[in-house]
MOPAC internal coordinates of N, CA, C and O (Angstrom, degrees):
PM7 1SCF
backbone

  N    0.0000 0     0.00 0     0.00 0    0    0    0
  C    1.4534 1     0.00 0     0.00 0    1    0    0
  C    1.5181 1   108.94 1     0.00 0    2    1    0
  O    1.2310 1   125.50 1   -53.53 1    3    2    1
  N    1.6470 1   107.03 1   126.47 1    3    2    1
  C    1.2770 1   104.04 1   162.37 1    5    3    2
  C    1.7871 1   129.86 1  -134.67 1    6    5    3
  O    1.2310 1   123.55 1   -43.44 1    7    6    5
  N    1.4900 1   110.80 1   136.56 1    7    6    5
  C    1.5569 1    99.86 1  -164.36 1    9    7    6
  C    1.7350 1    99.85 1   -55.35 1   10    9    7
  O    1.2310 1   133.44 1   -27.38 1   11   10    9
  N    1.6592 1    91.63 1   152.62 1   11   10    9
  C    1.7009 1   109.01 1   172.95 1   13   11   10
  C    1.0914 1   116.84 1   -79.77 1   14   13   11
  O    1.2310 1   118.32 1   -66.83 1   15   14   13
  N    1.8781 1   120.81 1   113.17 1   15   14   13
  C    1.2832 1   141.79 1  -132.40 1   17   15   14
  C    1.2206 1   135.25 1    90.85 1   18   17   15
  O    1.2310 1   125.00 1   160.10 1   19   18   17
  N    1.5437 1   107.99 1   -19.90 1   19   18   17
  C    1.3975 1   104.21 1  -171.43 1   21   19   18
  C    1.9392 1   104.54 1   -99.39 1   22   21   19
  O    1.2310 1   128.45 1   -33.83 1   23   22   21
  N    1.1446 1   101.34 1   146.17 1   23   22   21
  C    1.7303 1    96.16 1  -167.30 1   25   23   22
  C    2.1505 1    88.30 1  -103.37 1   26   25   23
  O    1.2310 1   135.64 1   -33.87 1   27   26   25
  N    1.6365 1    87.33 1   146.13 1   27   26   25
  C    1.7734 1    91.22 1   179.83 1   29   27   26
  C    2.0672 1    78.08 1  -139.24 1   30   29   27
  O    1.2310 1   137.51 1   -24.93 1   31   30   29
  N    1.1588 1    83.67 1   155.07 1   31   30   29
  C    1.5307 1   117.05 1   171.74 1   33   31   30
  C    1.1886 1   123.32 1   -50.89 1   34   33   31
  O    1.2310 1   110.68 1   -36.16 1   35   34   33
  N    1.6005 1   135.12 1   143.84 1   35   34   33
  C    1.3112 1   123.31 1   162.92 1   37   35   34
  C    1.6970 1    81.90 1  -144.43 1   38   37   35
  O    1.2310 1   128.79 1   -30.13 1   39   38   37
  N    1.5004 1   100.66 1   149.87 1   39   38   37
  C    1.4550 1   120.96 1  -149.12 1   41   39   38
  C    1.9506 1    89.17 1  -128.11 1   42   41   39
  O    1.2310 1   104.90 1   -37.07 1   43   42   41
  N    0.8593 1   145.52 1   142.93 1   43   42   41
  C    1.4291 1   151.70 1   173.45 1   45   43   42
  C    1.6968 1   107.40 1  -147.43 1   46   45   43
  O    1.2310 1   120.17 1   -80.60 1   47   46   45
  N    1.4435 1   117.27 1    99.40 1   47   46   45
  C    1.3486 1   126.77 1  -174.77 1   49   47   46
  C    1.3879 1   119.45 1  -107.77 1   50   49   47
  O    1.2310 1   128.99 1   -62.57 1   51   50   49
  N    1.0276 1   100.28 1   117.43 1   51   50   49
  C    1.9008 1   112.07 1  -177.75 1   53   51   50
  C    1.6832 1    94.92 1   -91.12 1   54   53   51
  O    1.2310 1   109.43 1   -59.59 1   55   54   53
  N    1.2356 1   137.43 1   120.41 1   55   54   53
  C    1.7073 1   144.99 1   131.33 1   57   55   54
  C    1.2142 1   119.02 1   -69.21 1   58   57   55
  O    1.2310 1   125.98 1   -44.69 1   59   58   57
  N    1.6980 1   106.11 1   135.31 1   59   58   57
  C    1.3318 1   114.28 1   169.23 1   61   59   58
  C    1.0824 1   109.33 1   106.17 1   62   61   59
  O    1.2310 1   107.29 1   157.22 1   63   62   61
  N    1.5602 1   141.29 1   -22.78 1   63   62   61
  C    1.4160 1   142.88 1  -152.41 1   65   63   62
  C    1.3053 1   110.99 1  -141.55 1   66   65   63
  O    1.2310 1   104.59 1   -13.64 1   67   66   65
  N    1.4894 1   146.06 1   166.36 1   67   66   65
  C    0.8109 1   144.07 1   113.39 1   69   67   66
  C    1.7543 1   149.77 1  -104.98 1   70   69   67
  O    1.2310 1   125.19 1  -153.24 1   71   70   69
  N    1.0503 1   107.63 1    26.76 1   71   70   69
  C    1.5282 1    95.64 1   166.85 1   73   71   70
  C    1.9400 1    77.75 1  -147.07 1   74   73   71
  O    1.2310 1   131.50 1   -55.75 1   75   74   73
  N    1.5275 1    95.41 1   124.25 1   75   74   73
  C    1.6731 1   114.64 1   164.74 1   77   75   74
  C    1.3936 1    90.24 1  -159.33 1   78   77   75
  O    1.2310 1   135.91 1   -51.74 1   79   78   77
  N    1.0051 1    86.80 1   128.26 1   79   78   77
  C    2.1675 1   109.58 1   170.24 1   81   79   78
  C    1.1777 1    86.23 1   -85.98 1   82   81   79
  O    1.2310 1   136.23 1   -23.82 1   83   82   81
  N    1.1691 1    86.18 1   156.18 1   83   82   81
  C    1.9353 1   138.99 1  -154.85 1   85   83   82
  C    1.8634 1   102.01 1   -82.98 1   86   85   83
  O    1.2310 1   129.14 1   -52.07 1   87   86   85
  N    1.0339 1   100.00 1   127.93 1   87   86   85
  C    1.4304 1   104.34 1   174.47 1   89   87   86
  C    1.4723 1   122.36 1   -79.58 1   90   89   87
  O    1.2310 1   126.29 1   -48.87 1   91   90   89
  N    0.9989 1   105.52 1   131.13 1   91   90   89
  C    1.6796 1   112.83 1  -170.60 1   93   91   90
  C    1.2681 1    88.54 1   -71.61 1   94   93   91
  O    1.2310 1   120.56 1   -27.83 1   95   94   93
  N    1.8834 1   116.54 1   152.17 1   95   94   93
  C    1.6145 1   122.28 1  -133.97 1   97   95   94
  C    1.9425 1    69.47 1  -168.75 1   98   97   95
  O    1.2310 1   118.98 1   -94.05 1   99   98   97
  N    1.3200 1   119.55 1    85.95 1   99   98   97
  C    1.4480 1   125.03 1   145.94 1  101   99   98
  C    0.8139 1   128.79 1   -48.71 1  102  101   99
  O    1.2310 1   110.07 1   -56.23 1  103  102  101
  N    1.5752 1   136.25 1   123.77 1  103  102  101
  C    0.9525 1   149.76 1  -177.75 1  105  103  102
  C    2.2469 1   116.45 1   -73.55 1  106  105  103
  O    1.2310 1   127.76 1   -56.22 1  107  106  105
  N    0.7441 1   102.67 1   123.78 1  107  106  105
  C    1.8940 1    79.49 1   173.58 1  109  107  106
  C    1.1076 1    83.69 1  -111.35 1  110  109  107
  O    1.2310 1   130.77 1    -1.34 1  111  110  109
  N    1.7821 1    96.83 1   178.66 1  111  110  109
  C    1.5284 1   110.72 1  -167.22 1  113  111  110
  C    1.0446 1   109.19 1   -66.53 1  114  113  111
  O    1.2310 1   123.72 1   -16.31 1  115  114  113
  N    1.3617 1   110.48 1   163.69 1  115  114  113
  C    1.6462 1   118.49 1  -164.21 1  117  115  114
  C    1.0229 1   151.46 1    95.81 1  118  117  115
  O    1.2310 1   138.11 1   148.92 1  119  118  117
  N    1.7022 1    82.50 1   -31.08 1  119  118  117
  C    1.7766 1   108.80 1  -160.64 1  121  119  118
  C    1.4877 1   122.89 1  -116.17 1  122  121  119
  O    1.2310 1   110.62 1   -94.09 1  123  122  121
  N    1.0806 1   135.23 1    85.91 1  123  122  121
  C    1.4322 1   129.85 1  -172.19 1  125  123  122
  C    1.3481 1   115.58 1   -65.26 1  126  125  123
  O    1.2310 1   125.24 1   -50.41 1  127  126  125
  N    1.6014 1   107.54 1   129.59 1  127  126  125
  C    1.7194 1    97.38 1   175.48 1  129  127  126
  C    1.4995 1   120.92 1  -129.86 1  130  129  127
  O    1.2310 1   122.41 1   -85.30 1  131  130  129
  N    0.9660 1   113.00 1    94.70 1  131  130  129
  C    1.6344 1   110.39 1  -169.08 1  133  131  130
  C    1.5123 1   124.21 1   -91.57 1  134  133  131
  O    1.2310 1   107.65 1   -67.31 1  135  134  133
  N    1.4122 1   140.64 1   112.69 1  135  134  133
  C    1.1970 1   138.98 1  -157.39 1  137  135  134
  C    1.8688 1   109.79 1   -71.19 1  138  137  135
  O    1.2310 1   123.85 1   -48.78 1  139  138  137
  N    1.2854 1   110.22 1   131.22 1  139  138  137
  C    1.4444 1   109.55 1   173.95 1  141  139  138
  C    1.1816 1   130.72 1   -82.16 1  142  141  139
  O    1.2310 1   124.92 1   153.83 1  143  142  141
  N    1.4845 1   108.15 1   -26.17 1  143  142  141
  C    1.7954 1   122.49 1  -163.04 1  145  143  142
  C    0.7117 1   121.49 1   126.52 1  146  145  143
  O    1.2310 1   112.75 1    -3.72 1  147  146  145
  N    1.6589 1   131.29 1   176.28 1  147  146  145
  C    1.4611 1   116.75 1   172.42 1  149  147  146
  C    1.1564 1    99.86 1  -123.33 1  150  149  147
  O    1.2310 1   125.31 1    -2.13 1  151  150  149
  N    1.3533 1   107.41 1   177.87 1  151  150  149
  C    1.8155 1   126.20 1   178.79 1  153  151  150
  C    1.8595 1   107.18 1  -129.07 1  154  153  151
  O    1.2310 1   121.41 1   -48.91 1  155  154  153
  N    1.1049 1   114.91 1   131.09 1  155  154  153
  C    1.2533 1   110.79 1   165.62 1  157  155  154
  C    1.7397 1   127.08 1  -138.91 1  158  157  155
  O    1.2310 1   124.82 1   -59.81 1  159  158  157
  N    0.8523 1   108.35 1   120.19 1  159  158  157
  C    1.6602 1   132.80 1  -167.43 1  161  159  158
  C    1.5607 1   109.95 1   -77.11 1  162  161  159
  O    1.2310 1   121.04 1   -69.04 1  163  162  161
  N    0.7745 1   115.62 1   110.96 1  163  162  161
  C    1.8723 1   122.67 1   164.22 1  165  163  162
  C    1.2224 1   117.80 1  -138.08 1  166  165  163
  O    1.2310 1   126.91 1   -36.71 1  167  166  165
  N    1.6843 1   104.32 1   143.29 1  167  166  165
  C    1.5373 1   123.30 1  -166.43 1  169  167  166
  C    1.8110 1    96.86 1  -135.67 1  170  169  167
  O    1.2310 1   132.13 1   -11.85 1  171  170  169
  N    0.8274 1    94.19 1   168.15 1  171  170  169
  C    1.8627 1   115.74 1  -168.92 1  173  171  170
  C    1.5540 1    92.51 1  -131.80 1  174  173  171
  O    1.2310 1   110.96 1   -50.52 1  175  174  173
  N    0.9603 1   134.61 1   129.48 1  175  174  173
  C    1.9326 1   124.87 1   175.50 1  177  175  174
  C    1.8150 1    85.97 1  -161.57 1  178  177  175
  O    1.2310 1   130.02 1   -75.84 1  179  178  177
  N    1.5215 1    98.27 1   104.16 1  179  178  177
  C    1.8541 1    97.63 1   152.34 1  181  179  178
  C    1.5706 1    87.44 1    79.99 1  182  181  179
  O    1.2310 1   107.12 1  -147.22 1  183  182  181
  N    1.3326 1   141.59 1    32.78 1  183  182  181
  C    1.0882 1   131.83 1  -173.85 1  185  183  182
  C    2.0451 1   117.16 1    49.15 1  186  185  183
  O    1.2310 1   128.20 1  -130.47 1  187  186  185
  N    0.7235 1   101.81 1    49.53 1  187  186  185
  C    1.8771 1   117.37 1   178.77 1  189  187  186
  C    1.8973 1    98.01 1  -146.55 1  190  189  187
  O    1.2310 1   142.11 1   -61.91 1  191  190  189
  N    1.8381 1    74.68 1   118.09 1  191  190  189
  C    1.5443 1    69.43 1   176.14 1  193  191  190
  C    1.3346 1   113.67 1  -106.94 1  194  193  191
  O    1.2310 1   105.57 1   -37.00 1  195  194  193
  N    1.2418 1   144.35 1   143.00 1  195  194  193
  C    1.6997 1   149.32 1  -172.97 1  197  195  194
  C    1.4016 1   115.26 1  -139.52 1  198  197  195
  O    1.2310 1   137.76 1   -61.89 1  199  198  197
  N    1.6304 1    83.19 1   118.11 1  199  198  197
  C    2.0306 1    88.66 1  -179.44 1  201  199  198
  C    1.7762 1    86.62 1  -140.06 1  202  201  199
  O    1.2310 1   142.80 1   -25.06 1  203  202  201
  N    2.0869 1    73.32 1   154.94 1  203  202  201
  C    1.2435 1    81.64 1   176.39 1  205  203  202
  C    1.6977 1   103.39 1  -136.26 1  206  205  203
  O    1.2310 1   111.43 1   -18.81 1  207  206  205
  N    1.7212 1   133.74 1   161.19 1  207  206  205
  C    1.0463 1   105.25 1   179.01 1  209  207  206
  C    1.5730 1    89.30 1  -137.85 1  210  209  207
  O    1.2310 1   124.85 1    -6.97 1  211  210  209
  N    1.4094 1   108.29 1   173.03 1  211  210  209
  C    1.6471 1   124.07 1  -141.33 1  213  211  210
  C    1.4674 1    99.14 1  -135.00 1  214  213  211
  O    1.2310 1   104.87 1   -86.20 1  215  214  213
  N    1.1260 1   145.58 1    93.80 1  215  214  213
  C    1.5844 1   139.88 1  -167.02 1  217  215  214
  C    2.1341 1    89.31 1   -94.95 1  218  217  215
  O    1.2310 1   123.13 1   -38.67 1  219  218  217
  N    0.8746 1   111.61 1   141.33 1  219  218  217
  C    1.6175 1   121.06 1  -170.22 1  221  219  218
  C    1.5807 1    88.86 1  -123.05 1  222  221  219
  O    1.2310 1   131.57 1   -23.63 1  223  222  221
  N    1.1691 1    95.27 1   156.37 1  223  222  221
  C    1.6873 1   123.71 1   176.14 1  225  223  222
  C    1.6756 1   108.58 1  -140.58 1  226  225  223
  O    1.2310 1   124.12 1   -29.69 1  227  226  225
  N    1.4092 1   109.70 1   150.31 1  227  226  225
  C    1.4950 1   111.66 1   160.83 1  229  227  226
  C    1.6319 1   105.59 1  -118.80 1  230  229  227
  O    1.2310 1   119.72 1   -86.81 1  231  230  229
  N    1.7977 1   118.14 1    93.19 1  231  230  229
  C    1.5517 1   107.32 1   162.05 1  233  231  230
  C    1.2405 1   117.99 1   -84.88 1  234  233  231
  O    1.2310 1   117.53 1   -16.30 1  235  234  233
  N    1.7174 1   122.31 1   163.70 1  235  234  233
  C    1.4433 1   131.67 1  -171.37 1  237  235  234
  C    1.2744 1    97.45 1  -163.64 1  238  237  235
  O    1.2310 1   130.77 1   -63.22 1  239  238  237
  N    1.3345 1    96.83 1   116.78 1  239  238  237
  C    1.4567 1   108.68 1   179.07 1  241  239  238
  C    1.8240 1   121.75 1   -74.63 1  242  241  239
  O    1.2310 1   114.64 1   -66.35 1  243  242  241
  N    0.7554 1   127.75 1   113.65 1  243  242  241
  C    1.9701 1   117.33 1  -173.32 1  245  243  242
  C    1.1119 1   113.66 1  -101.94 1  246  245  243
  O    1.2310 1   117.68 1  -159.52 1  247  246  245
  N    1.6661 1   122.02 1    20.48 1  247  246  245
  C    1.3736 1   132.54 1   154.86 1  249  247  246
  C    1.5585 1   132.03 1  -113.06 1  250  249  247
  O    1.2310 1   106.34 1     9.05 1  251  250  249
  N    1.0414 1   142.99 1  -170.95 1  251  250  249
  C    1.2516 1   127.23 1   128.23 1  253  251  250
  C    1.8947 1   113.43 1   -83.24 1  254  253  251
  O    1.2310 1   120.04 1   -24.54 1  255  254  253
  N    1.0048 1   117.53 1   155.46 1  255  254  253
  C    1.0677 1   113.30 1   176.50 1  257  255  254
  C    1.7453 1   113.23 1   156.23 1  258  257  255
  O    1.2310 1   110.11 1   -11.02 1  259  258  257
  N    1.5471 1   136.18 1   168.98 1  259  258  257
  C    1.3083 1   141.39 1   171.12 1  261  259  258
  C    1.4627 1   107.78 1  -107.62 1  262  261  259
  O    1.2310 1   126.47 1   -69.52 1  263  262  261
  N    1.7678 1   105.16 1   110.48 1  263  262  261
  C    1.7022 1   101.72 1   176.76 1  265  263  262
  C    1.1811 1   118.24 1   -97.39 1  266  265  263
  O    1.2310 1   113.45 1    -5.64 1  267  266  265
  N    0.9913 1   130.00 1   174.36 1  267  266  265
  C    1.7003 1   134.15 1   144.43 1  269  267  266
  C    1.5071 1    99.44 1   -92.25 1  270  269  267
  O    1.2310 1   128.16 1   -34.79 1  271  270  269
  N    1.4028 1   101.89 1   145.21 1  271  270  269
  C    1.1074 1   112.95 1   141.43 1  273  271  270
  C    1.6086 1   115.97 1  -137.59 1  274  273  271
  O    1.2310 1   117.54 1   -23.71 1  275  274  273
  N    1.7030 1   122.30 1   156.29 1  275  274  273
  C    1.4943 1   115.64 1  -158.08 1  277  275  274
  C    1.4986 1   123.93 1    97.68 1  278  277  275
  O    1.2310 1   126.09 1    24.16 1  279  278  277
  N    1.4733 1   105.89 1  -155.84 1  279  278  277
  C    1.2398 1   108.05 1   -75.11 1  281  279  278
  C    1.5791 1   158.40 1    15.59 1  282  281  279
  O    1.2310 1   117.93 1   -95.94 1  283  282  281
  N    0.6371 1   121.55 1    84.06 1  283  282  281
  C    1.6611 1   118.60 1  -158.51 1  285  283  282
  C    1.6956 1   118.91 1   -99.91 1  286  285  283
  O    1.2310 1   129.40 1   -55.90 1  287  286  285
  N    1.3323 1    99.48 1   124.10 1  287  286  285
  C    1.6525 1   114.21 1  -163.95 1  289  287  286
  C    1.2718 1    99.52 1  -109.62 1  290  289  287
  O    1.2310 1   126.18 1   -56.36 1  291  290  289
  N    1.4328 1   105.73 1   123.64 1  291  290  289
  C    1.7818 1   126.07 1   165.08 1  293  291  290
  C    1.7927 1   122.22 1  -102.46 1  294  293  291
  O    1.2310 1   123.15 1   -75.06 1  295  294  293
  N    1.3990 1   111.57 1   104.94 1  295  294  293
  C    1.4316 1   117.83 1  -178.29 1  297  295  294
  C    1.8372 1   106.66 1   -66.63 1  298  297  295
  O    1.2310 1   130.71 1   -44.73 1  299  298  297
  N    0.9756 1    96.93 1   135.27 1  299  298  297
  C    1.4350 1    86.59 1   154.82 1  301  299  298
  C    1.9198 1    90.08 1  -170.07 1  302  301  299
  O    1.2310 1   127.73 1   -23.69 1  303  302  301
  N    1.9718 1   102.73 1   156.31 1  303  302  301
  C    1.2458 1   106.49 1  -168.96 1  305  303  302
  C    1.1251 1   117.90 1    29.41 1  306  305  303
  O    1.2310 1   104.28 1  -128.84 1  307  306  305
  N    1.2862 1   146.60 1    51.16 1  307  306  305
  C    1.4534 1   144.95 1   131.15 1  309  307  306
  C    1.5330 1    94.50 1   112.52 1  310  309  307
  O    1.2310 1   111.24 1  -149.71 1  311  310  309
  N    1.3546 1   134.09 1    30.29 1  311  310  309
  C    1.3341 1   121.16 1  -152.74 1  313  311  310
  C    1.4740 1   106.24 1  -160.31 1  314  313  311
  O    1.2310 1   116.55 1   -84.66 1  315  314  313
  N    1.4902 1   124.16 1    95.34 1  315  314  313
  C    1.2145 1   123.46 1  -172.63 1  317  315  314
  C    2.0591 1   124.07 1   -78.99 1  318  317  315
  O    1.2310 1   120.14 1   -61.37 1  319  318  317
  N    0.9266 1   117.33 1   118.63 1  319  318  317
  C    1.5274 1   129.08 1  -165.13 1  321  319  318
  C    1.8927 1   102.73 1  -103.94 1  322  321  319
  O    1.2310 1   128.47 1   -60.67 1  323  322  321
  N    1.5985 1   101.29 1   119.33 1  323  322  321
  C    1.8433 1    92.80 1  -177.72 1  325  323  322
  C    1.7872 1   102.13 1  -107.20 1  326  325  323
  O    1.2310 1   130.93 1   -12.36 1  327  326  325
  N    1.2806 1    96.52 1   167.64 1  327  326  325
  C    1.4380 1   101.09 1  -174.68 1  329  327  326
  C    1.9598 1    88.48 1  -147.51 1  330  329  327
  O    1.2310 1   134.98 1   -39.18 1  331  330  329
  N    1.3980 1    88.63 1   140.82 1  331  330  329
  C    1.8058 1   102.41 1  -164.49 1  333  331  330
  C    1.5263 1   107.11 1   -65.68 1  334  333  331
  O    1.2310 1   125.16 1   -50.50 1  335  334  333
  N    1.4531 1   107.69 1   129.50 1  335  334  333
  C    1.5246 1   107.60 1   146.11 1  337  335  334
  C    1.8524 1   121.39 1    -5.65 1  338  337  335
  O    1.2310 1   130.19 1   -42.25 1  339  338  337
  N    1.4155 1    97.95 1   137.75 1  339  338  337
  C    1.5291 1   101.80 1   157.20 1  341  339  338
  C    1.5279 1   120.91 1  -117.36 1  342  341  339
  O    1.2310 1   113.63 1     7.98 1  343  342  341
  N    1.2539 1   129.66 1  -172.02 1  343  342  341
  C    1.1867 1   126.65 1   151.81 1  345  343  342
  C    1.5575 1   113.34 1  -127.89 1  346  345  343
  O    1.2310 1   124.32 1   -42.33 1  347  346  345
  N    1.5435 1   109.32 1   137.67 1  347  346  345
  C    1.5919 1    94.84 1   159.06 1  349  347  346
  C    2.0364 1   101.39 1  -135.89 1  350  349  347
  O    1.2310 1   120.10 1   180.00 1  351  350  349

């Protein structure tokens, strides 16, 4: 739950990779969604390298109301990966 006006986070994390563009993140009515950027994390451990990168959103709801947001599909190398609906 979030008050109407107040913007809370949505986090979309790709493992294993680093460069995957950001999944377009529809807005339904009501709901403003503005993309923040991404972040991406890499470590070297034992000679294995592992990154992961984090595409951020700021949603804000300008109603009262229960949205969906999602399904949300991430391309990468020719190969689309979904990650489930939320609600806020």
């Amino acid at each position: 739950q979030v008050p109407v006006g107040q913007a809370t986070a949505l986090t979309i994390e790709a493992q294993g990779e680093q460069n995957v563009q950001a999944p377009n993140v529809a807005a339904p009515e009501g709901v403003e969604v503005r993309y923040v950027g991404p972040s991406t994390q890499v470590s070297f451990v034992n000679g294995q390298i592992s990154a992961t990168v984090s595409h951020r959103y700021a949603v804000t709801a300008r109603r009262v109301g229960r949205f969906t947001l999602g399904p949300f599909t991430v391309s990468h190398d020719g190969r689309d990966y979904q990650a489930p609906a939320v609600q806020l």
